[in-house]
N, C-alpha and C positions, 0 to 999 in steps of 0.2 A: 550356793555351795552344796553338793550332793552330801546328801546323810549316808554316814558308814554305821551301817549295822553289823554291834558286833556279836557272834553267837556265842553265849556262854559255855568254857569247856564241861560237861557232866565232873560232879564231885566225884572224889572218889567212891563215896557212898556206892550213888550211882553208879557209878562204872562196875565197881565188886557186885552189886546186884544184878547187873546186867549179862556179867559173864558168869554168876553164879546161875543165873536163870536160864541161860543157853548148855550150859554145859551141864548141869546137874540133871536138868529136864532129857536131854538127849541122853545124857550116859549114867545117870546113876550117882545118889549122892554118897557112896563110900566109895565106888571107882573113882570118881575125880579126888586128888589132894588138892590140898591149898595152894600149893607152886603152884599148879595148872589155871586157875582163880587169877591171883595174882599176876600172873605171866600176861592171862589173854585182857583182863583187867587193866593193866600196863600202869600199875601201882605200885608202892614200895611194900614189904613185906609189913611193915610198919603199921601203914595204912589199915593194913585189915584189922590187925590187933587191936588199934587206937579205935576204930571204929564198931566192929561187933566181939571183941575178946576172944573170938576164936572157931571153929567150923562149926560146933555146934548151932553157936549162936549167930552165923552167916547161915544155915542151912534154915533155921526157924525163918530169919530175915526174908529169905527167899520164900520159901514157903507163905508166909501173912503177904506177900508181894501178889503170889500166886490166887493166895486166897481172894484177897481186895478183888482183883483185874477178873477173875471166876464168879464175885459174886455183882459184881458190875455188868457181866455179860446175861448173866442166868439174869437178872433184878429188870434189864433193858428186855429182855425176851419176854418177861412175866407181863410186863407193863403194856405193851403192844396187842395184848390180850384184852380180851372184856370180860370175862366168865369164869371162875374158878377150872372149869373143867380143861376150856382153853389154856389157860396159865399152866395147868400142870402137864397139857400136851408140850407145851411152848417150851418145856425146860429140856424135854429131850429130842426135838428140833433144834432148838440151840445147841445140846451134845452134840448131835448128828452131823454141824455143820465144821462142828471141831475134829472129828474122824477123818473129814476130807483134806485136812490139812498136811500138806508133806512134810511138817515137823510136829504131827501130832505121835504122840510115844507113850501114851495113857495117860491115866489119874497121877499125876504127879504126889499125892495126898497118900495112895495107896501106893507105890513105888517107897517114897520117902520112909514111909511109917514102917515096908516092912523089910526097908534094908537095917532102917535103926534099932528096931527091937521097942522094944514095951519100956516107957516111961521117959522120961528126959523132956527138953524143949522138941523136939522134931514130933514127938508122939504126940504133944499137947498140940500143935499145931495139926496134927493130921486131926486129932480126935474134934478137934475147936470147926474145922471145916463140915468136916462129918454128921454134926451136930447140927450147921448151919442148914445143910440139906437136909436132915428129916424131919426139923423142924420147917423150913418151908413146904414140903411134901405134907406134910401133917396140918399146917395150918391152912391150906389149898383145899384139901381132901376135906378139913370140918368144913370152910366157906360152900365147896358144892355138896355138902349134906350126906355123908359119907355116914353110912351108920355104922361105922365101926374108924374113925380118922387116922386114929392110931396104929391100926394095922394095915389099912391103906398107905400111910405115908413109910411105912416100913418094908410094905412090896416094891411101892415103885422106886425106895430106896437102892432095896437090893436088887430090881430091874437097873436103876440107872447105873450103879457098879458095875454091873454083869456085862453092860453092854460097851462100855469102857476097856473092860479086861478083855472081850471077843475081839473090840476092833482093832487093841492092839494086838494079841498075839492071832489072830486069824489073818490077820493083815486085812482085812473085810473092812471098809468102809460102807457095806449094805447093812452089816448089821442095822444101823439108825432107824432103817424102813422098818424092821422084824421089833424093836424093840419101843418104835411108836406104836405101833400094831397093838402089842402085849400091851403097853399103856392104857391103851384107848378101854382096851376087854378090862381090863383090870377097875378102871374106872367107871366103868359102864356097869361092871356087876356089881360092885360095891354103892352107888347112887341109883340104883334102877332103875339107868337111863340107857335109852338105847345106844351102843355102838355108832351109831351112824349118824348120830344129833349133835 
């Protein structure tokens, strides 16, 4: 007798997050309302409520989705490395590879945080990410001996935002090459290593 496998429908959880994820990411999370959510979602209104209490608390939802899946990509890039110096080239090679992407619409993190304004769950989530990154930048920078780590991880910070915000609104997918570049200089004169090692 052939086995029937059956695929389990996504919950609604799922579903609200998946279309909150497409639609928020692409358009902005005060442009989309909740009917637009729910609509593409193909959930009861109910649903959303029962499940995050309301858009704020969908838009963090999304956001920690975003976070996880971002530091799972950057964490797999670091690791594939052998060298502190390498790891922190590897993190904006990984950015680089996400510019090329036809539904890439920038930092989601910086989008979110400054459609919402200062404070609430959506800030706490941009800020919780934000965090995530200078703190990996900064703990890279002291492993390859960085005599100052903290202001290293705080350049290549503001390098890897900058190069984000270029490639979205420049529509520039080359920025990555210009913003490795910077990286490499960045890291080379901060370790007194040469560029080229």
């Amino acid at each position: 007798m052939a086995s029937v496998q059956s695929t389990a429908k996504p919950s609604a959880r799922e579903r609200l997050l998946a279309a909150a994820n497409e639609l928020f990411y692409a358009e902005g999370v005060q442009s989309v309302g909740i009917d637009r959510v729910i609509e593409h979602a193909g959930v009861a209104k109910a649903s959303l409520y029962n499940t995050f209490g309301g858009k704020e608390q969908l838009v963090r939802a999304y956001l920690d989705t975003r976070h996880a899946s971002t530091v799972d990509r950057i964490t797999r890039a670091v690791a594939e490395r052998d060298t502190p110096r390498e790891q922190m080239l590897a993190v904006f090679v990984s950015q680089g590879r996400q510019f090329d992407r036809p539904d890439f619409h920038g930092c989601a993190f910086v989008r979110a945080g400054a459609e919402a304004g200062p404070g609430g769950l959506v800030q706490e989530a941009a800020d919780a990410f934000r965090s995530w990154m200078r703190e990996l930048f900064t703990h890279l920078a002291a492993e390859a001996g960085a005599a100052d780590p903290d202001a290293l991880g705080h350049q290549l910070h503001l390098l890897y935002d900058g190069a984000a915000i270029s490639a979205l609104m420049d529509h520039d997918s080359t920025v990555a090459a210009t913003s490795l570049a910077a990286a490499t200089a960045l890291i080379a004169a901060a370790t007194g290593a040469s560029a080229e090692a």
